[in-house]
C-alpha positions in Angstrom: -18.7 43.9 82.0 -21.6 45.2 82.7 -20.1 48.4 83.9 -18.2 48.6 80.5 -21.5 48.1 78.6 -23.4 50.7 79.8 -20.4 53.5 79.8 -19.0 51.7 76.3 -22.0 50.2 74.3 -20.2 50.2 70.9 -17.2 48.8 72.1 -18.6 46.1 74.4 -20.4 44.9 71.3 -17.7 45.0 68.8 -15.9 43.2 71.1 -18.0 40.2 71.4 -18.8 40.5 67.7 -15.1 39.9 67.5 -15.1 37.1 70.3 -17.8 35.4 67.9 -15.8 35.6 64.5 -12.9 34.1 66.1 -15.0 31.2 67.5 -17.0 30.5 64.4 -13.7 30.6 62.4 -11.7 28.3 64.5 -14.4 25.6 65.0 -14.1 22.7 63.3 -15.7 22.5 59.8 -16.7 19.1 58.0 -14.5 18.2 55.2 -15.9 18.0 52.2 -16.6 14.8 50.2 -17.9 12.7 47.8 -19.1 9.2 48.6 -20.4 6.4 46.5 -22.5 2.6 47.8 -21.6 -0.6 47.5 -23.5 -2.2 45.2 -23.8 -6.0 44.0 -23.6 -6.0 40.1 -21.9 -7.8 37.5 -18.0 -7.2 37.6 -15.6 -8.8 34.6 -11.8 -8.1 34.8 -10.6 -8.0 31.0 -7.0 -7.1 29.2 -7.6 -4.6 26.4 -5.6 -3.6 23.6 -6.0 -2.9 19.8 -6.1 -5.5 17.1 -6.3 -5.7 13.9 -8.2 -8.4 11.4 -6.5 -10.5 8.7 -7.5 -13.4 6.0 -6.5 -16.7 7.6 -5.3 -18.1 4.3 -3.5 -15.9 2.2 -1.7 -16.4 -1.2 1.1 -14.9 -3.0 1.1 -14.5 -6.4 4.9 -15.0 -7.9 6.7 -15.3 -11.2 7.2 -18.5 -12.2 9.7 -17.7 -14.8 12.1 -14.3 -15.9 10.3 -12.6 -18.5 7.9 -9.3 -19.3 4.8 -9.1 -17.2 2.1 -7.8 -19.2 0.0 -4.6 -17.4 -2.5 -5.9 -14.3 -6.2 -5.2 -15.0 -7.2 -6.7 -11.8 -7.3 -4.3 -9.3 -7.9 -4.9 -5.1 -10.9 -5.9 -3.9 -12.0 -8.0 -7.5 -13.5 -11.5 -7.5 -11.8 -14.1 -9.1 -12.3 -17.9 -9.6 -9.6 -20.8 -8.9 -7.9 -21.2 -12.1 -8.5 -17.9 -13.7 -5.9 -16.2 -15.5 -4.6 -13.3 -13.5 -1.6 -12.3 -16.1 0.6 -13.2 -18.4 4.7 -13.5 -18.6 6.3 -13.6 -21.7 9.8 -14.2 -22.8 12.8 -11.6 -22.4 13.7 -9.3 -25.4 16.8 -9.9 -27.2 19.8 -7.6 -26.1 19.8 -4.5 -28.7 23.0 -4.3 -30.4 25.3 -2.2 -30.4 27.8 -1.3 -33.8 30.8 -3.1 -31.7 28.6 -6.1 -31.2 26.9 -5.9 -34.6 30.5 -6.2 -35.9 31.2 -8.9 -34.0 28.0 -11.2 -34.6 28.4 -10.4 -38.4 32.7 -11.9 -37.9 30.9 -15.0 -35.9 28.5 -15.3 -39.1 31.6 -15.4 -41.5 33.5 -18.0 -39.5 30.4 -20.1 -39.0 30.2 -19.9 -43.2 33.6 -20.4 -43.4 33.8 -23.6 -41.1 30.8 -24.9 -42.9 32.7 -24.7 -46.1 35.5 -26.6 -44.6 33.4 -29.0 -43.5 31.7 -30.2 -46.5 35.2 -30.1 -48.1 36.2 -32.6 -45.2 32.8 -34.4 -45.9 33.7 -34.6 -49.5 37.0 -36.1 -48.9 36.0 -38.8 -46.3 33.1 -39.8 -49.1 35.9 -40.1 -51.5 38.1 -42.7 -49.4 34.6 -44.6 -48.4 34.6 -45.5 -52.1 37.9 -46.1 -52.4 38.2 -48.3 -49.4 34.7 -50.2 -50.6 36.0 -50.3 -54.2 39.4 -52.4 -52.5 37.3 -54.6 -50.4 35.2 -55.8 -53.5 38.3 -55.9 -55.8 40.1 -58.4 -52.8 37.0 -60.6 -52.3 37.4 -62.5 -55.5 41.4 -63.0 -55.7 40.8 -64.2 -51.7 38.4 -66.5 -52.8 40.9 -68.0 -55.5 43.6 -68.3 -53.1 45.7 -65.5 -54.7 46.2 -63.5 -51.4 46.5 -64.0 -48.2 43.3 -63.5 -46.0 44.8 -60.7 -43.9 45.3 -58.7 -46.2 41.6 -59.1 -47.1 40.9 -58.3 -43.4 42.9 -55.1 -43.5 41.2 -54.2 -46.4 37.5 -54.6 -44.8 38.7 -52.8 -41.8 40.1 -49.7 -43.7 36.2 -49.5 -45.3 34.9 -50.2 -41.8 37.1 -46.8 -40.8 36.3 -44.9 -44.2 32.6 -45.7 -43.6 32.8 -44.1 -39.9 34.8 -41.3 -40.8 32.1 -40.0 -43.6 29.4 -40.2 -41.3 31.5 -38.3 -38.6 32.4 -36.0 -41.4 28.5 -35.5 -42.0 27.8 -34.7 -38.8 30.3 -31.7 -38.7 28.8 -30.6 -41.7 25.3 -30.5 -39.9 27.2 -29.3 -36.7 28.5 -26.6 -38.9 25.5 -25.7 -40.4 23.6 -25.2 -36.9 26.7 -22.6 -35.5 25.8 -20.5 -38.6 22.6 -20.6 -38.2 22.8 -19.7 -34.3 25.1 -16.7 -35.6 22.4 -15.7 -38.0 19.8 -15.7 -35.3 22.2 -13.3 -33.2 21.7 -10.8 -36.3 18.3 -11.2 -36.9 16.6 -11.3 -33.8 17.7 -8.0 -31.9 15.1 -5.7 -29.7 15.8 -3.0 -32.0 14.1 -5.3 -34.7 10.7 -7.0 -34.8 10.7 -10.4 -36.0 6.6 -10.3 -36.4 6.5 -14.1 -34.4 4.0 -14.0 -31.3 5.8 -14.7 -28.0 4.7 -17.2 -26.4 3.3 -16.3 -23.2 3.1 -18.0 -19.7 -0.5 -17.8 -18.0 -0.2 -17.0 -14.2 -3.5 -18.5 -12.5 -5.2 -17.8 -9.2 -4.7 -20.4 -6.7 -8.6 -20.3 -5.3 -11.6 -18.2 -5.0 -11.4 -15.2 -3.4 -10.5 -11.8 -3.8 -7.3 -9.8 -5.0 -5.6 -8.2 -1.4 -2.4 -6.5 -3.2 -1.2 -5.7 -6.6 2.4 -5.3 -6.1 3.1 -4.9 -10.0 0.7 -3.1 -11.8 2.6 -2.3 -14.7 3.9 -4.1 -17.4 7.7 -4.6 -16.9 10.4 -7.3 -16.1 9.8 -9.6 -13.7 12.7 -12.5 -12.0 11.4 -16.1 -11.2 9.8 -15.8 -7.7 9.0 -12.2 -7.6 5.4 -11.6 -5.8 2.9 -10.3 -8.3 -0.2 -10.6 -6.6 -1.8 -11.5 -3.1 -5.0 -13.0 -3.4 -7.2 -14.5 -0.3 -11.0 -15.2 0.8 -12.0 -12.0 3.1 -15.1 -14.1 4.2 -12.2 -16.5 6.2 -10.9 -13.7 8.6 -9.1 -14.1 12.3 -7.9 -11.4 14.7 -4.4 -10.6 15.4 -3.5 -8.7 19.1 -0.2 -8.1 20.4 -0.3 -8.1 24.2 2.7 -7.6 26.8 4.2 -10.4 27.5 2.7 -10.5 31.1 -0.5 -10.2 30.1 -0.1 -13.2 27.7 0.7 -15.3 30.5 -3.0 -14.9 31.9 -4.4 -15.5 28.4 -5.4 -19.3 27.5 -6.9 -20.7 24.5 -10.7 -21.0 24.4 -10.9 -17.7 26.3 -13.6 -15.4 25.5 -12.8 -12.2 23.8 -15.4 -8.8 22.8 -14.0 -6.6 20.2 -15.3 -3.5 20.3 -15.1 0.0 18.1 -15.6 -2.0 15.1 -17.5 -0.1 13.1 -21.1 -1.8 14.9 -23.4 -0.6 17.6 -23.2 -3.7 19.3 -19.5 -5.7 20.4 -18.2 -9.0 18.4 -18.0 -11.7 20.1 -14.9 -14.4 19.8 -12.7 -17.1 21.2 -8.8 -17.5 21.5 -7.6 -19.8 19.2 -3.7 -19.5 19.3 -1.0 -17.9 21.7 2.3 -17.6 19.8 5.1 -18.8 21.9 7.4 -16.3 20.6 7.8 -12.3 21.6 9.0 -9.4 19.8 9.8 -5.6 21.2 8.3 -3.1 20.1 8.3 1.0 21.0 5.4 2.3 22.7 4.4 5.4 22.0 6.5 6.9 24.8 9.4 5.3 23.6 9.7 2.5 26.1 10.3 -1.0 24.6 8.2 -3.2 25.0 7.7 -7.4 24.6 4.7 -8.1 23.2 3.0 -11.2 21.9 0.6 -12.1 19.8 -2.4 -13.5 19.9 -5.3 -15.0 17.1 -8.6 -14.9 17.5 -11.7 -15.8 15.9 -15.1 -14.6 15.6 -17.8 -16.5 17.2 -20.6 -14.4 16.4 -22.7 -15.0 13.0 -20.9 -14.5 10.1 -23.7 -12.1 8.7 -22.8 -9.5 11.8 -19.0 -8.8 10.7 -18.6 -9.6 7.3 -18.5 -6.0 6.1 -15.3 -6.4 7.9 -12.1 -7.0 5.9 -8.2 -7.4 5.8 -6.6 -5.5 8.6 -9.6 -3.2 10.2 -8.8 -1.9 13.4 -10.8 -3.6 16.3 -10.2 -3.3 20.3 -10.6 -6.3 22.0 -11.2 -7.5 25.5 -9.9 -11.0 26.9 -12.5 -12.0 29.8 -9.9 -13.3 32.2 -12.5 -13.1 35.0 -16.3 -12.4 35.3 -19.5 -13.0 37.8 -22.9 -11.5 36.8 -23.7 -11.2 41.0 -20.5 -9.4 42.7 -20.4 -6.8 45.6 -18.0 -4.0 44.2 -16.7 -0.6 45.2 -14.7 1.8 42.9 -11.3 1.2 42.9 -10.8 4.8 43.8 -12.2 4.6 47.2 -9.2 2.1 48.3 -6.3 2.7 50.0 -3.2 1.2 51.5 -3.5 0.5 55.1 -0.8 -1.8 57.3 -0.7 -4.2 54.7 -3.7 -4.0 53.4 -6.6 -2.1 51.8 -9.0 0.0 53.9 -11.7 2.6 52.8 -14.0 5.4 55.0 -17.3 4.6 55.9 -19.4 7.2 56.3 -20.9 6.7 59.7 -23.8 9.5 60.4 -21.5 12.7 59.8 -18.2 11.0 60.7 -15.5 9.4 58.6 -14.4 5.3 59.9 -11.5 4.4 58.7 -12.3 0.2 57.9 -9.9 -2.3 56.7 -11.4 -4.7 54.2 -10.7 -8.0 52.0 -10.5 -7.5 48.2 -10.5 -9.6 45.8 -10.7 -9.2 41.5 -9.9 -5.9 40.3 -10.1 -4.0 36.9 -8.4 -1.4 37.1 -11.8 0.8 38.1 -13.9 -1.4 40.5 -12.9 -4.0 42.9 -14.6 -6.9 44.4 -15.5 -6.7 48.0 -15.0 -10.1 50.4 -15.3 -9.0 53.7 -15.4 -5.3 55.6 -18.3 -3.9 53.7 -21.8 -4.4 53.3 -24.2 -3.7 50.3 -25.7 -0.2 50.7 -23.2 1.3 52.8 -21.4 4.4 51.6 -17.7 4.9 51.4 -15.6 7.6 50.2 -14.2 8.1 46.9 -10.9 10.1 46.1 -10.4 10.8 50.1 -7.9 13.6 50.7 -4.9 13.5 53.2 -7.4 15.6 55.1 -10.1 13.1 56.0 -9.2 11.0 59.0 -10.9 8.4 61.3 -13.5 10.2 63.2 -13.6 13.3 61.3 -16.5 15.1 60.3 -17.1 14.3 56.7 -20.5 16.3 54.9 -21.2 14.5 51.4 -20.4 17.5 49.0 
């Protein structure tokens, strides 16, 4: 070597350049990582999805009868008082008529004359034999009483004034009958859409059913309306509650009297609330990658003064947050730094410059930190996000 270093300078030192290249290549490097501490601080596992507020008590506004509601001046958002008069419904036009059933009302009109004619004619004949028949009686009575006829045939005679008597009045009730059929056909003739008759309809107040606040107008404009057809919704926006629909396995780990946040609000600082109902009935629904889903829902209310969230209203958009589990004192590491290891969870330690692989006891998680029982002190620093290639005992450097 030393031969070939004084005959060969350049190559004997290109050579060990060489040597030295291939060693620094080949040696070993530390991976690098990054690496977080355990820490003890507060820790809450929560279920969060989106909500949406709605009036506790709210009333619909219907038709009580068919008829013409008049145009809605109310419009949503306006006070009103229990009692007030929302609108009014008045009665349905009379069909217009058309020459076919002109002609026809005006025949109906002639026969109604025409019975009532007939009628007072029958009238006048039935009057006619109530005379005669009272005429016989009285003519009767005295020869009766003289023992000139028999007394049946004074019975028959009273009988037949008894029948005459009825039969007028029966006769003067056709007449009257008669009378209101042609009147009824006049009114057909008279009273047509296409005609004004100059007589105010009457008109059917519709009333609100408390105090609050129109929520809907579903008819606006004046038109025909049918018995039972919603009008109006009208509720108290002060009087709200919170509607979230949860998968159904999260609503198993919901119970009432839970506490719930709801956040992105509208307010800098998160509402506060309390589960009041959990409806024992799902529904699916599509999420927004097509998978169905069962949800259910469950109501809320707010818990926090009234003053904080009453700029709120009927359905706002919230985000809430059941607290199914929380401790202001809890030694965490981010969920991250875990791993699956013979049946368990491990993490890397960093130990010095070295990576230990440590297999520890967990216990709540939220989806980003996890409670640390056993394996891991405060202050220690493991390694988030390790790579397939950290392994136990490798050099690690903290990147």
């Amino acid at each position: 070597m030393l031969v070939l270093l004084r005959q060969h300078p350049a190559i004997a030192v290109t050579t060990a350049v060489i040597i030295a290249l291939l060693v620094w290549g080949f040696w070993p490097r530390p991976v690098m990582v990054e690496a977080v501490e355990a820490v003890r601080a507060p820790l809450a596992v929560t279920i969060e999805e989106e909500g949406r507020t709605r009036v506790i008590d709210r009333y619909v506004v219907s038709a009580p009868v068919d008829g013409i509601a008049c145009r809605v001046t109310l419009e949503v958002g306006d006070p009103v008082q229990q009692g007030q008069i929302l609108l009014g419904i008045t009665p349905l036009e009379s069909q217009v008529l058309d020459p076919r059933s002109r002609a026809q009302a005006r025949a109906r009109v002639s026969a109604a004359e025409a019975a009532l004619q007939a009628a007072t004619e029958q009238a006048s004949a039935a009057s006619a034999a109530e005379r005669f028949a009272a005429n016989e009686v009285a003519r009767l009575q005295p020869l009766a009483a003289q023992g000139m006829i028999s007394r049946e045939a004074l019975d028959r005679a009273e009988t037949g004034a008894k029948t005459s008597a009825a039969a007028k009045r029966s006769a003067d009730f056709s007449v009257e009958v008669a009378r209101y059929e042609l009147e009824a056909a006049r009114t057909t003739l008279e009273y047509s859409a296409a005609t004004a008759s100059g007589t105010p309809a009457e008109t059917v107040p519709v009333r609100a059913p408390i105090n609050g606040r129109i929520l809907k107008v579903q008819h606006e404009c004046e038109g025909a309306v049918r018995t039972g057809e919603p009008l109006l919704e009208v509720g108290d926006p002060r009087a709200l509650e919170v509607e979230v629909d949860v998968l159904s396995a999260d609503a198993v780990r919901i119970e009432a009297g839970m506490k719930v946040l709801f956040d992105r609000w509208g307010g800098d600082e998160p509402l506060q609330g309390i589960v009041r109902n959990i409806e024992p009935v799902g529904f699916t629904k599509i999420s927004a990658l097509g998978v169905e889903e069962q949800r259910v829902l469950v109501i809320s209310d707010f818990t926090s003064p009234a003053a904080q969230w009453q700029r709120l209203g009927d359905g706002y958009r919230v985000e809430a947050r059941f607290v199914i589990w929380q401790d202001e004192d809890v030694l965490q590491l981010p969920a991250s730094s875990l791993f699956r290891y013979q049946d368990g969870w491990a993490v890397f330690v960093i130990d010095g410059n070295h990576a230990r692989r440590r297999q520890i006891e967990i216990g709540q998680r939220n989806g980003l930190a996890a409670q640390v029982l056993a394996g891991v002190e405060a202050g220690e620093s493991v390694i988030i996000h390790p790579s397939d290639a950290v392994e136990d005992g490798r050099r690690v450097k903290i990147r």
